[in-house]
gemmi code that builds the backbone of each chain (N, CA, C; Angstrom):
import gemmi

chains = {
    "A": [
        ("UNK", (0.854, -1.182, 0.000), (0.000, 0.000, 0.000), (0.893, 1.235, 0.000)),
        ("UNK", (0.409, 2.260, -0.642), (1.308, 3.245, -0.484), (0.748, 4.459, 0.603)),
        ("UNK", (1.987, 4.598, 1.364), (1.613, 5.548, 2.419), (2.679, 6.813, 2.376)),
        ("UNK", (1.805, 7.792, 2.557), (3.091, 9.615, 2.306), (3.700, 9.067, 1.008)),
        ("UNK", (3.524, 8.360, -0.080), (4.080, 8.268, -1.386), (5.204, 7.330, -1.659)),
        ("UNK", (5.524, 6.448, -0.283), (6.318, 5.393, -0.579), (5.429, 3.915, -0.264)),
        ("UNK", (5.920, 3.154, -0.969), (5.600, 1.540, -1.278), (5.709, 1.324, 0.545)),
        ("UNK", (4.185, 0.770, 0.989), (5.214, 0.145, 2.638), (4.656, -1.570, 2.711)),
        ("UNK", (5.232, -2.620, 2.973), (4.939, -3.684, 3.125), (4.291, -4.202, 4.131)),
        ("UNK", (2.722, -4.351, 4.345), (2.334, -5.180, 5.577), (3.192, -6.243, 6.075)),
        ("UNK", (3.456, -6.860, 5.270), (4.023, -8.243, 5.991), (5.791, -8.103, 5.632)),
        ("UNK", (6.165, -8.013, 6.634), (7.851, -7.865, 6.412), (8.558, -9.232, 6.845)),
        ("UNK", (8.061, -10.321, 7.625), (8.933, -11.697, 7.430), (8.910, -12.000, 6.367)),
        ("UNK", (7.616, -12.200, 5.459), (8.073, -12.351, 4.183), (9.639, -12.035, 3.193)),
        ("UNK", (9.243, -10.590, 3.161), (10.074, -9.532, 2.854), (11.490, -10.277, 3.218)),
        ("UNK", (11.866, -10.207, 4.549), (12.887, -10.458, 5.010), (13.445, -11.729, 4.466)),
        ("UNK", (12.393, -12.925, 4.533), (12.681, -13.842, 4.057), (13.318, -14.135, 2.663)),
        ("UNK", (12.295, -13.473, 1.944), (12.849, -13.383, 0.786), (14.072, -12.674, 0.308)),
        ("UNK", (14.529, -11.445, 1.337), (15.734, -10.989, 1.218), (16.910, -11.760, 1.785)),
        ("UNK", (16.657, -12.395, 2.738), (17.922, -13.172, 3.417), (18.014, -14.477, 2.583)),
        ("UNK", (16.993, -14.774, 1.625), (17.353, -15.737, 0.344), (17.983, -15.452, -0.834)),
        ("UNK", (18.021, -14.489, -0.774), (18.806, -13.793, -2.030), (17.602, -13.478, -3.462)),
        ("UNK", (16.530, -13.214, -3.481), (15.408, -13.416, -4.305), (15.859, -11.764, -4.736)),
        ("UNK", (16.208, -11.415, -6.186), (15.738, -9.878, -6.855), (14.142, -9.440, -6.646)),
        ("UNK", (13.427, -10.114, -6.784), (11.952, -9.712, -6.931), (10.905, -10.851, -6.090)),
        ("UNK", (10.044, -9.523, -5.307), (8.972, -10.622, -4.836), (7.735, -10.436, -5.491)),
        ("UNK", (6.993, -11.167, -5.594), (4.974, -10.726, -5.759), (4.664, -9.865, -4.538)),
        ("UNK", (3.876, -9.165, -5.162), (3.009, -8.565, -4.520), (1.694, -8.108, -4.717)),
        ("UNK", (1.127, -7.703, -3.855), (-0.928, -7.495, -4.184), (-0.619, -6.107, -3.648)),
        ("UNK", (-0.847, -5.042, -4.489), (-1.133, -3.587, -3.941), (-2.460, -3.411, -3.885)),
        ("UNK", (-2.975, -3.174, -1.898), (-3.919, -2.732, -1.748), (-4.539, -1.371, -1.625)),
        ("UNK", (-6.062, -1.164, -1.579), (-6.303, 0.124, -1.078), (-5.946, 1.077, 0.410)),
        ("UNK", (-6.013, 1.914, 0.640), (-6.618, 1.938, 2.268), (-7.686, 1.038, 2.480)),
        ("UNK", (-8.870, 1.855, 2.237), (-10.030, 1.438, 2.361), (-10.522, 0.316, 1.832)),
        ("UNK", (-9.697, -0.354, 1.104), (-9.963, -1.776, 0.996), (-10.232, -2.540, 2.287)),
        ("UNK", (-11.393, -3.650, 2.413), (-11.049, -4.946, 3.470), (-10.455, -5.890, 3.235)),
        ("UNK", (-9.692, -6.188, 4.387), (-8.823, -7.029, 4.174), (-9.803, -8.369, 3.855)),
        ("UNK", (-9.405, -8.916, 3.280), (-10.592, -10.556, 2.667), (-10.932, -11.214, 3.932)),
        ("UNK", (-11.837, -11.598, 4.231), (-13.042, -11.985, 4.977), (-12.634, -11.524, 6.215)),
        ("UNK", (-11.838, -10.479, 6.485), (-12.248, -9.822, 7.904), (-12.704, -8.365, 7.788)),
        ("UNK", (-13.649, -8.475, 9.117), (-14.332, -7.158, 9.056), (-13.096, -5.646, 9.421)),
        ("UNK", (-12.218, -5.206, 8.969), (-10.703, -4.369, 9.156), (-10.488, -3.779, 7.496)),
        ("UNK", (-10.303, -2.477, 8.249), (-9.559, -1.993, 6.346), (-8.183, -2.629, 6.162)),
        ("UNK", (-7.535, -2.061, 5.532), (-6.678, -2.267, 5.781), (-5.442, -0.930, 6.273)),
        ("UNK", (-5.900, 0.054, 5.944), (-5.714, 1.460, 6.744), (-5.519, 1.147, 8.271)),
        ("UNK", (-6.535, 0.607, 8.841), (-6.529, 0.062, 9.952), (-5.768, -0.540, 10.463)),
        ("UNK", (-5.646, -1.602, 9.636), (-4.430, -2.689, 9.904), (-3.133, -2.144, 9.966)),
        ("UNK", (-2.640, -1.698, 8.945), (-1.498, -0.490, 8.952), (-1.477, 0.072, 10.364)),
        ("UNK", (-2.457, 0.567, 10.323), (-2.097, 1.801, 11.727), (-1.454, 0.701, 12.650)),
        ("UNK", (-2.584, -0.469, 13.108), (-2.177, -1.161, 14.359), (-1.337, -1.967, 14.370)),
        ("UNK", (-0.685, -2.259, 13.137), (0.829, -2.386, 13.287), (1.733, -1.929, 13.645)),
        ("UNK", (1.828, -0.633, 12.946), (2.837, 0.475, 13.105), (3.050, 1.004, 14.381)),
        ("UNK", (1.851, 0.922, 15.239), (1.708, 1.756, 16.461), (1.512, 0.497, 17.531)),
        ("UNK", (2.104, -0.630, 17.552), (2.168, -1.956, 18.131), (2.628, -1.736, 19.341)),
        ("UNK", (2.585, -1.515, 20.510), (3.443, -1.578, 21.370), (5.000, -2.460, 21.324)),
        ("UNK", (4.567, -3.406, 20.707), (5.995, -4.195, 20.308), (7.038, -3.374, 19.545)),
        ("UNK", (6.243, -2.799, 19.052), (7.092, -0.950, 18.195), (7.738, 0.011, 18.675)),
        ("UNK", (6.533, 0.133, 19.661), (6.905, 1.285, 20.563), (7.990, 0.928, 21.150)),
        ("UNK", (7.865, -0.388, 21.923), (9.320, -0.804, 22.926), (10.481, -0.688, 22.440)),
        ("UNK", (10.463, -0.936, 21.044), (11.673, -0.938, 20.456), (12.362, 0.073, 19.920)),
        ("UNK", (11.434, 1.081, 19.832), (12.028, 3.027, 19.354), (11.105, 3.645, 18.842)),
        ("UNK", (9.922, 3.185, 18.790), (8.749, 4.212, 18.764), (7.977, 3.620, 17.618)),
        ("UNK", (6.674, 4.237, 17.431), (5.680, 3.833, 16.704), (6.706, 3.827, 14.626)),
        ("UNK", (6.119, 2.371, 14.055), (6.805, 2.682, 13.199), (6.352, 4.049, 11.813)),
        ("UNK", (7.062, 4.822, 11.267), (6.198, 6.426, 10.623), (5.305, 5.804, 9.668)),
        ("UNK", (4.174, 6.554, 8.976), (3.914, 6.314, 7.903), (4.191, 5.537, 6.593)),
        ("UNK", (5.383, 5.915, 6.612), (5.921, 5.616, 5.535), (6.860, 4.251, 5.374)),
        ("UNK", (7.081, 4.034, 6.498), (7.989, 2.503, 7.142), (9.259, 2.846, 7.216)),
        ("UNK", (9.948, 2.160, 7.068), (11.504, 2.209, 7.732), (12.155, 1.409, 6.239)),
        ("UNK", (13.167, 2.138, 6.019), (14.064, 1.358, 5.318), (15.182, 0.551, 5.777)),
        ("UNK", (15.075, 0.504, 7.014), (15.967, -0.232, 7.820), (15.311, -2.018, 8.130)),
        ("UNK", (16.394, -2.580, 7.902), (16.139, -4.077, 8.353), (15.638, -4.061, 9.584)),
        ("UNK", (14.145, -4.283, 10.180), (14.485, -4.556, 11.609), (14.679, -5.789, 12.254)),
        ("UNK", (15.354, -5.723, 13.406), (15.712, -6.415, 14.426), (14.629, -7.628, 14.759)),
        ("UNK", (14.863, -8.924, 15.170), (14.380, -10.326, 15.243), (14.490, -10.309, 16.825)),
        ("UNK", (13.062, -10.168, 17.687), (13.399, -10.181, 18.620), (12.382, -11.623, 19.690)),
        ("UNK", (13.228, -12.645, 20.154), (11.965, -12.956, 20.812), (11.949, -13.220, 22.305)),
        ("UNK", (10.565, -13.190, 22.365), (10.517, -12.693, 24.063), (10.616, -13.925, 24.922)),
        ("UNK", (11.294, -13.868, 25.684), (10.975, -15.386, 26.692), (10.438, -14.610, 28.357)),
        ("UNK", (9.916, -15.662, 28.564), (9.104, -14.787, 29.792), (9.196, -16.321, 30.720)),
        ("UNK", (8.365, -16.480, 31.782), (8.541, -17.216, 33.075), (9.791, -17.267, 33.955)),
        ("UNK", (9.821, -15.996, 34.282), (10.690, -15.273, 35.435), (10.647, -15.791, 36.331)),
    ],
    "B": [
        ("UNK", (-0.032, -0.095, 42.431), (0.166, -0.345, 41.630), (-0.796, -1.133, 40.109)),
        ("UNK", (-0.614, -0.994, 38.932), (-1.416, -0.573, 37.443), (-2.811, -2.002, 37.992)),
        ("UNK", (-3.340, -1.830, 37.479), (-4.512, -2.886, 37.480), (-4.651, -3.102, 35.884)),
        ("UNK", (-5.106, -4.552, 35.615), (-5.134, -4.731, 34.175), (-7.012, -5.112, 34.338)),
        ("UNK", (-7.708, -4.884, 33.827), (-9.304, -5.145, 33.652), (-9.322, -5.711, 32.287)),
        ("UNK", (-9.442, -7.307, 32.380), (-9.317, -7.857, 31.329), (-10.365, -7.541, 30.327)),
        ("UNK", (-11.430, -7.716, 31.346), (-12.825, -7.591, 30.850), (-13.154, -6.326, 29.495)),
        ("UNK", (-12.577, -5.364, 30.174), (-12.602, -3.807, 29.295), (-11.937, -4.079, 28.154)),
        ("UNK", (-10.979, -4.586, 28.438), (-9.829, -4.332, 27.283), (-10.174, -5.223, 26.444)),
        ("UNK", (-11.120, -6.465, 26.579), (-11.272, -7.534, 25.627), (-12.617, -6.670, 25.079)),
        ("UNK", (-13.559, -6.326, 25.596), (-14.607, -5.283, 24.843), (-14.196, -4.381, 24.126)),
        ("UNK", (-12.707, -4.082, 24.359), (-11.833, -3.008, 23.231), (-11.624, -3.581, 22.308)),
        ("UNK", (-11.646, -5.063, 22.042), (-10.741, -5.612, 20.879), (-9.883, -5.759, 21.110)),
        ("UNK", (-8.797, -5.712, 22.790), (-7.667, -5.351, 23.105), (-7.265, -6.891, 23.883)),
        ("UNK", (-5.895, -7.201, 23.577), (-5.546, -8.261, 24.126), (-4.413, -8.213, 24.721)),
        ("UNK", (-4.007, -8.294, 26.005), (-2.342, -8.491, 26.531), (-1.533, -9.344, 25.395)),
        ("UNK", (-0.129, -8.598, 25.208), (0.595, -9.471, 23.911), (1.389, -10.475, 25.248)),
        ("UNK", (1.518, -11.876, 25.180), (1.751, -12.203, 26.152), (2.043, -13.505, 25.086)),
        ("UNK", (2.642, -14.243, 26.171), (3.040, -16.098, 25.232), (2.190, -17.253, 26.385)),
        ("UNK", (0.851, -17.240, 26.125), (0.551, -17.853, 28.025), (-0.363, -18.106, 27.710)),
        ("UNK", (-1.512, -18.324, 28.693), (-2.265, -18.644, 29.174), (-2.839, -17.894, 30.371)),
        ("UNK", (-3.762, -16.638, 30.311), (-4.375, -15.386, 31.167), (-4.972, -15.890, 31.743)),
        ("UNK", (-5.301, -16.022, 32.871), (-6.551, -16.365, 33.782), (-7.795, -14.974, 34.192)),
        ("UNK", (-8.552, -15.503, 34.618), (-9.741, -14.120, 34.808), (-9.179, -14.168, 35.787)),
        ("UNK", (-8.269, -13.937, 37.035), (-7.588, -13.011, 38.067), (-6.333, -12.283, 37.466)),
        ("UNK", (-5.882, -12.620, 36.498), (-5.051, -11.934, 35.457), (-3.654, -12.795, 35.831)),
        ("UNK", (-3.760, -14.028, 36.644), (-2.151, -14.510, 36.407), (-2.339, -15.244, 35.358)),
        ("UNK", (-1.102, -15.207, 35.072), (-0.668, -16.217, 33.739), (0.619, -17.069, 33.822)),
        ("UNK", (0.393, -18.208, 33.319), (1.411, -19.155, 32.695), (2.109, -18.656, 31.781)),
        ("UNK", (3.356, -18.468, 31.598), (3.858, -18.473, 30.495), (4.266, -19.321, 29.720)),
        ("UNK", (4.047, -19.576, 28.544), (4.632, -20.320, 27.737), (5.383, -20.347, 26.261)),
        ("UNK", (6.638, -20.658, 26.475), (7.433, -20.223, 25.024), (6.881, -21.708, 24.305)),
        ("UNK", (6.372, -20.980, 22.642), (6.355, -21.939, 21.609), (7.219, -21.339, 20.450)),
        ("UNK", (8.454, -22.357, 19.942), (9.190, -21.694, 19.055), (9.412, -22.953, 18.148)),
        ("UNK", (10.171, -22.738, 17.250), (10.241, -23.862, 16.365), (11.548, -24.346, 16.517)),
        ("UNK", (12.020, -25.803, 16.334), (13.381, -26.107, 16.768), (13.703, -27.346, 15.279)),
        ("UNK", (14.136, -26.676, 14.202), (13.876, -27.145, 12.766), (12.759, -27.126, 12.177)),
        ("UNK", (11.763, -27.418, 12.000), (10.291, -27.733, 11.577), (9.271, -27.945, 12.433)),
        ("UNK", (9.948, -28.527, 13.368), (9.330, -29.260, 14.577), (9.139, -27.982, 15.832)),
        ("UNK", (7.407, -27.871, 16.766), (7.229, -27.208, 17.526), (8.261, -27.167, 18.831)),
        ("UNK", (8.326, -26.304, 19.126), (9.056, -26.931, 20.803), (8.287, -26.124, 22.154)),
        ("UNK", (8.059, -26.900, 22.659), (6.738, -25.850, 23.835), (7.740, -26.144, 25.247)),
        ("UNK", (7.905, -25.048, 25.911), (8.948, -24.686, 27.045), (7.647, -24.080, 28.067)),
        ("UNK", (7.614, -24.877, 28.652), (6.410, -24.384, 30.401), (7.500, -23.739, 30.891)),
        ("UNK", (6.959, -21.944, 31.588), (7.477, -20.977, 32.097), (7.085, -21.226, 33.238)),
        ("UNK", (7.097, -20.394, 34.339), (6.362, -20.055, 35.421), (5.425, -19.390, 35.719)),
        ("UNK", (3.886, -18.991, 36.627), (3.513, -18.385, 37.097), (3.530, -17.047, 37.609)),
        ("UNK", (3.378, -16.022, 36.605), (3.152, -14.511, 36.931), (2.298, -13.902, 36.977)),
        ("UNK", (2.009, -12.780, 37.321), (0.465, -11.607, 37.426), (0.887, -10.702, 35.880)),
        ("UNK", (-0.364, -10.271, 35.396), (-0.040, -9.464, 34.313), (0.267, -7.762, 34.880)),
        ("UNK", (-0.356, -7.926, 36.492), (-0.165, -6.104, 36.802), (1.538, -6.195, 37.209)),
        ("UNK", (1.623, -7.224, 37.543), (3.784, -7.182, 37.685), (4.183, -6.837, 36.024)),
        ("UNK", (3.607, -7.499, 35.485), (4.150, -7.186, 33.763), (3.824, -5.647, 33.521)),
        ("UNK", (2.710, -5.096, 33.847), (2.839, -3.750, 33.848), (2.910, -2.860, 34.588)),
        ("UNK", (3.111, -3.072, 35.381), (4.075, -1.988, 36.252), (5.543, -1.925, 36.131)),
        ("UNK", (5.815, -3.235, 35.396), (7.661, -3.101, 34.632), (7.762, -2.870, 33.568)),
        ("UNK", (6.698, -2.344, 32.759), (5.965, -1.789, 31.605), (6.662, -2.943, 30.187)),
        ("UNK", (6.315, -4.388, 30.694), (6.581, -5.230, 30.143), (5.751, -5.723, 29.174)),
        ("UNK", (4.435, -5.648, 29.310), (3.128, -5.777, 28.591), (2.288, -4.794, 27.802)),
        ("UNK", (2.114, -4.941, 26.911), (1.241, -4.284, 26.187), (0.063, -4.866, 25.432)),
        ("UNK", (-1.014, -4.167, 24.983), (-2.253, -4.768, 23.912), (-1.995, -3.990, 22.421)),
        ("UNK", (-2.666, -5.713, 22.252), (-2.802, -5.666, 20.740), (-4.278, -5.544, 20.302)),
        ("UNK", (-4.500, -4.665, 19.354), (-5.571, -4.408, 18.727), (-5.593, -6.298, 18.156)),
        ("UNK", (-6.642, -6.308, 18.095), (-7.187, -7.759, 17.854), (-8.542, -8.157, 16.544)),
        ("UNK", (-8.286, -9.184, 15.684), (-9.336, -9.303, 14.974), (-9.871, -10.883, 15.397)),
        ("UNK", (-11.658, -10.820, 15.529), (-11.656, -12.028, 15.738), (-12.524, -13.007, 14.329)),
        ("UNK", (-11.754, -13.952, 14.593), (-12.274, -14.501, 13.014), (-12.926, -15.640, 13.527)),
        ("UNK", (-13.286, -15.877, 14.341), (-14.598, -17.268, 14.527), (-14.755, -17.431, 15.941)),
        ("UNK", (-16.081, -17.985, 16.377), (-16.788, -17.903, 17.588), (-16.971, -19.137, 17.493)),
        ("UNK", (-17.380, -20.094, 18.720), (-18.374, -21.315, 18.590), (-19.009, -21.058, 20.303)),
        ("UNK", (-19.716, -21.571, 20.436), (-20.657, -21.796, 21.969), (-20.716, -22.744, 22.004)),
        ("UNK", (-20.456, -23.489, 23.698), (-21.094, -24.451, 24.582), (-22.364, -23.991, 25.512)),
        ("UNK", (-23.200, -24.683, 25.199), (-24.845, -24.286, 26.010), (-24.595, -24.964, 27.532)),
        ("UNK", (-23.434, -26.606, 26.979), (-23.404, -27.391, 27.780), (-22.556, -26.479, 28.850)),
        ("UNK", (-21.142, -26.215, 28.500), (-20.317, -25.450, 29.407), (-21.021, -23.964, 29.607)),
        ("UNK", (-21.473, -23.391, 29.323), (-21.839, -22.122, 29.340), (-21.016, -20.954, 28.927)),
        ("UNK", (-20.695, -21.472, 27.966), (-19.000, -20.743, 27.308), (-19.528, -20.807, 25.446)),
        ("UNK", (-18.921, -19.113, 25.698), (-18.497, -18.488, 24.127), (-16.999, -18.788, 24.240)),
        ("UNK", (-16.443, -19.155, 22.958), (-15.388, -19.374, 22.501), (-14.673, -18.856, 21.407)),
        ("UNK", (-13.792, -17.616, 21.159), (-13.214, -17.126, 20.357), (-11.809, -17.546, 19.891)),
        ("UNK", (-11.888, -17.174, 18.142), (-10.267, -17.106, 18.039), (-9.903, -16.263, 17.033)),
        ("UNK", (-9.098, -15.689, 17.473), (-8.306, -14.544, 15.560), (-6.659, -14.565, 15.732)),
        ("UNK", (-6.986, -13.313, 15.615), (-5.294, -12.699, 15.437), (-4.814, -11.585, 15.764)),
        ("UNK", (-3.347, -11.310, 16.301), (-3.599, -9.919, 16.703), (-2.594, -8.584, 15.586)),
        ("UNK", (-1.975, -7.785, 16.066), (-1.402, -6.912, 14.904), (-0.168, -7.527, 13.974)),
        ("UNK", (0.245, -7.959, 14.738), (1.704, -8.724, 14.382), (1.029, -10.455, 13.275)),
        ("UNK", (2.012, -10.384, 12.723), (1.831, -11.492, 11.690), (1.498, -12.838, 12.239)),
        ("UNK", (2.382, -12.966, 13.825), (2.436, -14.503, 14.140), (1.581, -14.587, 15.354)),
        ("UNK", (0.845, -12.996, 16.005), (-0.030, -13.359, 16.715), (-1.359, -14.176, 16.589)),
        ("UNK", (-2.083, -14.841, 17.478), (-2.480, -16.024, 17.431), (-3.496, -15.958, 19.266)),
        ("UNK", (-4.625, -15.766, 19.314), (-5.285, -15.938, 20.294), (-7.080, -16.600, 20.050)),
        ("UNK", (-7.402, -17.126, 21.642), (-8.446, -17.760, 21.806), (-8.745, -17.522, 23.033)),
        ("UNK", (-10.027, -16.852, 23.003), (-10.565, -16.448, 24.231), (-12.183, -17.098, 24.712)),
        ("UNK", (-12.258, -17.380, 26.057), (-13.300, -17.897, 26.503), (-14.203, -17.044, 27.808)),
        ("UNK", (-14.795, -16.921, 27.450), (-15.832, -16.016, 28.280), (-17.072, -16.844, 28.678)),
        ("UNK", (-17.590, -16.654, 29.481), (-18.744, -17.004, 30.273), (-19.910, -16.323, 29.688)),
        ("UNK", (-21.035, -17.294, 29.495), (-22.169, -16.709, 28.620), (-23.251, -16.178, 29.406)),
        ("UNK", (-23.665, -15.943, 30.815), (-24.113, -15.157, 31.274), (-23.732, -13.987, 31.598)),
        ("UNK", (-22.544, -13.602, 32.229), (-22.010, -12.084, 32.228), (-20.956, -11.871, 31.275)),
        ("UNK", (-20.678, -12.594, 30.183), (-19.824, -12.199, 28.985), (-18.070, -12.277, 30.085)),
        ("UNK", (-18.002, -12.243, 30.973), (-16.558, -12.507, 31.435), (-15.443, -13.334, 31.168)),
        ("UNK", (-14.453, -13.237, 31.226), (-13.563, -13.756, 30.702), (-13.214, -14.948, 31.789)),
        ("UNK", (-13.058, -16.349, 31.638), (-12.860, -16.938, 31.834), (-11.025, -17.463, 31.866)),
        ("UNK", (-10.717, -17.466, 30.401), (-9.214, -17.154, 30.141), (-9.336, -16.824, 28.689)),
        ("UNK", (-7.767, -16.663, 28.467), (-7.284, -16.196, 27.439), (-5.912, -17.181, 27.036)),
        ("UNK", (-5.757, -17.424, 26.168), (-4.608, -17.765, 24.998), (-3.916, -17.097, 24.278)),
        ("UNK", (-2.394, -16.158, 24.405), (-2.307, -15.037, 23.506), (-0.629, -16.053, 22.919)),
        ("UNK", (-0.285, -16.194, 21.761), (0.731, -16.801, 21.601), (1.123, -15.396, 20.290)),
        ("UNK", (2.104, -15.501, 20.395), (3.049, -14.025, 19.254), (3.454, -14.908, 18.247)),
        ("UNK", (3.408, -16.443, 18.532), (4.148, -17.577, 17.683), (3.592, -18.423, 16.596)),
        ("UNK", (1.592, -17.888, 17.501), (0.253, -18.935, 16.920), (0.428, -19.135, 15.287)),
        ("UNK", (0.524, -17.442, 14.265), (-0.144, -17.603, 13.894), (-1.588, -17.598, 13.571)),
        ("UNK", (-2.118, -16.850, 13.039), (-3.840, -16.270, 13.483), (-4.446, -17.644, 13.279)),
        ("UNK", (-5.514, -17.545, 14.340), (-6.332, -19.169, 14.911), (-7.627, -18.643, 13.800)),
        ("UNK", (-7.851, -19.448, 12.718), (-9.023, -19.219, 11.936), (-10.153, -20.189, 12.025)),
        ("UNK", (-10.372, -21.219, 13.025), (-11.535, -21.966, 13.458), (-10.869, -22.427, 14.838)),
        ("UNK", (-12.441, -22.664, 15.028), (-12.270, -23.191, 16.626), (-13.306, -24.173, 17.162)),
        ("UNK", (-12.796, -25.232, 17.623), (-14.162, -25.909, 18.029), (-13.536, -26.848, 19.677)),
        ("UNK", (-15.486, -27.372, 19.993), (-15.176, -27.287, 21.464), (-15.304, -28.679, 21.270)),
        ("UNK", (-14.242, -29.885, 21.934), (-14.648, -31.570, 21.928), (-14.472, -32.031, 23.261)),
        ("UNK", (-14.897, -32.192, 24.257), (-15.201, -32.577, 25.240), (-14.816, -31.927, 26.434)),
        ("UNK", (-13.470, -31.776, 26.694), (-12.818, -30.976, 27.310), (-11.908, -30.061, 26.904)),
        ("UNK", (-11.774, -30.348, 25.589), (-10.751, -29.710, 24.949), (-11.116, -28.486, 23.887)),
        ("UNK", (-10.850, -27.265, 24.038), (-10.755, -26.528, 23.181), (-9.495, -26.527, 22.044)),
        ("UNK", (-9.991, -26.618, 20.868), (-9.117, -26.798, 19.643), (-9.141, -25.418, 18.830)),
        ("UNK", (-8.214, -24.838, 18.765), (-8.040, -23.447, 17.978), (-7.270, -24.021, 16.770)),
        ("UNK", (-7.430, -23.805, 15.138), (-6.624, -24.212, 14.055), (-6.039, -23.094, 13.668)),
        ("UNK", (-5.036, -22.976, 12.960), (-3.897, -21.874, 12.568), (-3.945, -21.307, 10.763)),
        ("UNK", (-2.917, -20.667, 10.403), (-3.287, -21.107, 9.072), (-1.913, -21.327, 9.046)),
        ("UNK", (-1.146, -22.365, 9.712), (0.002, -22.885, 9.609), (-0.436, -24.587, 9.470)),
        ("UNK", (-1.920, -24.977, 9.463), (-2.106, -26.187, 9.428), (-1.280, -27.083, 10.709)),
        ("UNK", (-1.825, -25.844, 11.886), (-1.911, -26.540, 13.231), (-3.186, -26.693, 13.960)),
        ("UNK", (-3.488, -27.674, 14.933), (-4.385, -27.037, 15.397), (-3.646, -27.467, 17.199)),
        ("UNK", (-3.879, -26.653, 17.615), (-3.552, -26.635, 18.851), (-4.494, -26.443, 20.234)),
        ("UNK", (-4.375, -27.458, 21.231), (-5.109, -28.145, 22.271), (-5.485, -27.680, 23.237)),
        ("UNK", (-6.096, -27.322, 23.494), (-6.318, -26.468, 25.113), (-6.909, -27.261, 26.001)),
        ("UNK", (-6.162, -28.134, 27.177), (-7.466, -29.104, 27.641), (-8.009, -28.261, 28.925)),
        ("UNK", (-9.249, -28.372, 28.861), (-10.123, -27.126, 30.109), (-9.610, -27.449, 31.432)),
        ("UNK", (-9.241, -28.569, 31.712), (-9.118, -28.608, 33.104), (-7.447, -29.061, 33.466)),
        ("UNK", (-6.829, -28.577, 32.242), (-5.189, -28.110, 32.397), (-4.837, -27.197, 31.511)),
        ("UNK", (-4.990, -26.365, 31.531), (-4.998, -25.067, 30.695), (-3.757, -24.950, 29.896)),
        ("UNK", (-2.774, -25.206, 30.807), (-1.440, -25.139, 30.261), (-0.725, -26.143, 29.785)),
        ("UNK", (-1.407, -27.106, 30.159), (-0.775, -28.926, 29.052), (-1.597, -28.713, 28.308)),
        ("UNK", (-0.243, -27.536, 26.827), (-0.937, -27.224, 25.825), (0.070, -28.470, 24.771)),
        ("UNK", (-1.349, -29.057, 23.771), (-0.377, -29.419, 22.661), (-0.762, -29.164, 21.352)),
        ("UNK", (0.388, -29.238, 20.582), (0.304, -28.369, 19.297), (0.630, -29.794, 18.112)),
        ("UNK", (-0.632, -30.231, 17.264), (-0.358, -31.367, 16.363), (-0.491, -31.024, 15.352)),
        ("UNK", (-0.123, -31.293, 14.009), (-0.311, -31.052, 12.636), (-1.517, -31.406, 12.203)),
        ("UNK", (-2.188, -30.999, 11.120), (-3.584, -31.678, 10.919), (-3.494, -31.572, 9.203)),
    ],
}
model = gemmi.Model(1)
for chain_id, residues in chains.items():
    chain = gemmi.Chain(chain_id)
    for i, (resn, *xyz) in enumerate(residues, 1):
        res = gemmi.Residue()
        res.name, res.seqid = resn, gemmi.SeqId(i, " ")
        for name, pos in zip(("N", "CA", "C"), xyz):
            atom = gemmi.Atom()
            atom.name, atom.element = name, gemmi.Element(name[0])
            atom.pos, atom.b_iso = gemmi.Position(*pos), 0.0
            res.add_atom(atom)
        chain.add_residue(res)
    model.add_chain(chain)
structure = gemmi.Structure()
structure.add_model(model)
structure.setup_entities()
């Protein structure tokens, strides 16, 4: 979807995946905002937002911008039972 | 110190991002599910409160979508499951069908969004779209198992 005029990727394991494989080109489906996402009741505007603004985001340096990050991010996972 | 009101926050659409098993007093099991080659690997944590998780501002909610319901008339239980913002979140929630309360919760970051759910005797079964479906037995919440289908 394009957001502030750059390309941003919902799904970035993909992405990643396909970059840490060495792939030149992936598929992709360019959606609307206001498109729904297929059989859930969510735009996808929506979806965007509550990604970007994830607390899992936040923890890590703040809500991600509009426009996404051109930076690889970081693989983080949580272990918990302290 | 913070109080978590599960109740509210699940009427928000809002879910603790957590790897566990929530109880309606808000402790939780934790549990790591990660993959170890292909193969699941499920690691039993210990026993924590979610208001210790936030008051060390360890916890947060995820906006949540839910993609299927089923009811027990017999148990007296609604049964949910979706997904939350993140790609590999993965939850199933059970509430009580007279005051809508939360009974527990299932929040895994690892699930995978749970796109059916059904109830077989004691066991709540949430399916993935990883072509899992994974076990919840009611009266061990946390002898969770995760089989291929």
């Amino acid at each position: 979807m394009k957001r502030d005029g750059q390309w941003v990727s919902y799904d970035n394991r993909r992405l990643m995946a396909a970059q840490q494989a060495g792939l030149k080109s992936v598929p992709v489906k360019v959606v609307k905002p206001t498109d729904l996402i297929p059989k859930k009741n969510i735009t996808w505007e929506k979806a965007f937002v509550d990604r970007f603004n994830d607390f899992r985001n936040i923890k890590l340096g703040g809500p991600v911008p509009n426009s996404g990050l051109s930076t690889q991010p970081s693989i983080v996972v949580r272990k918990g039972g302290k | 110190m913070n109080h978590i009101n599960l109740n509210i926050e699940w009427q928000n659409q809002k879910l603790p991002i957590v790897n566990g098993i929530i109880y309606s007093d808000g402790s939780l099991d934790w549990i790591n599910v990660d993959y170890v080659g292909d193969k699941r690997k499920i690691q039993f944590g210990s026993r924590i409160h979610l208001d210790d998780l936030l008051s060390n501002n360890e916890v947060g909610f995820s906006n949540i979508i839910i993609n299927k319901k089923t009811q027990s008339f017999y148990k007296k239980i609604n049964v949910y499951c979706g997904e939350g913002s993140f790609g590999g979140d993965g939850f199933v929630v059970v509430e009580t069908q007279n005051d809508l309360h939360i009974k527990w919760i299932a929040f895994f970051e690892t699930a995978n969004p749970f796109e059916k759910i059904d109830i077989i005797d004691n066991k709540v079964i949430a399916y993935n779209n990883l072509n899992e479906k994974w076990i919840f037995d009611i009266n061990n919440l946390s002898n969770l198992i995760i089989e291929n289908y």
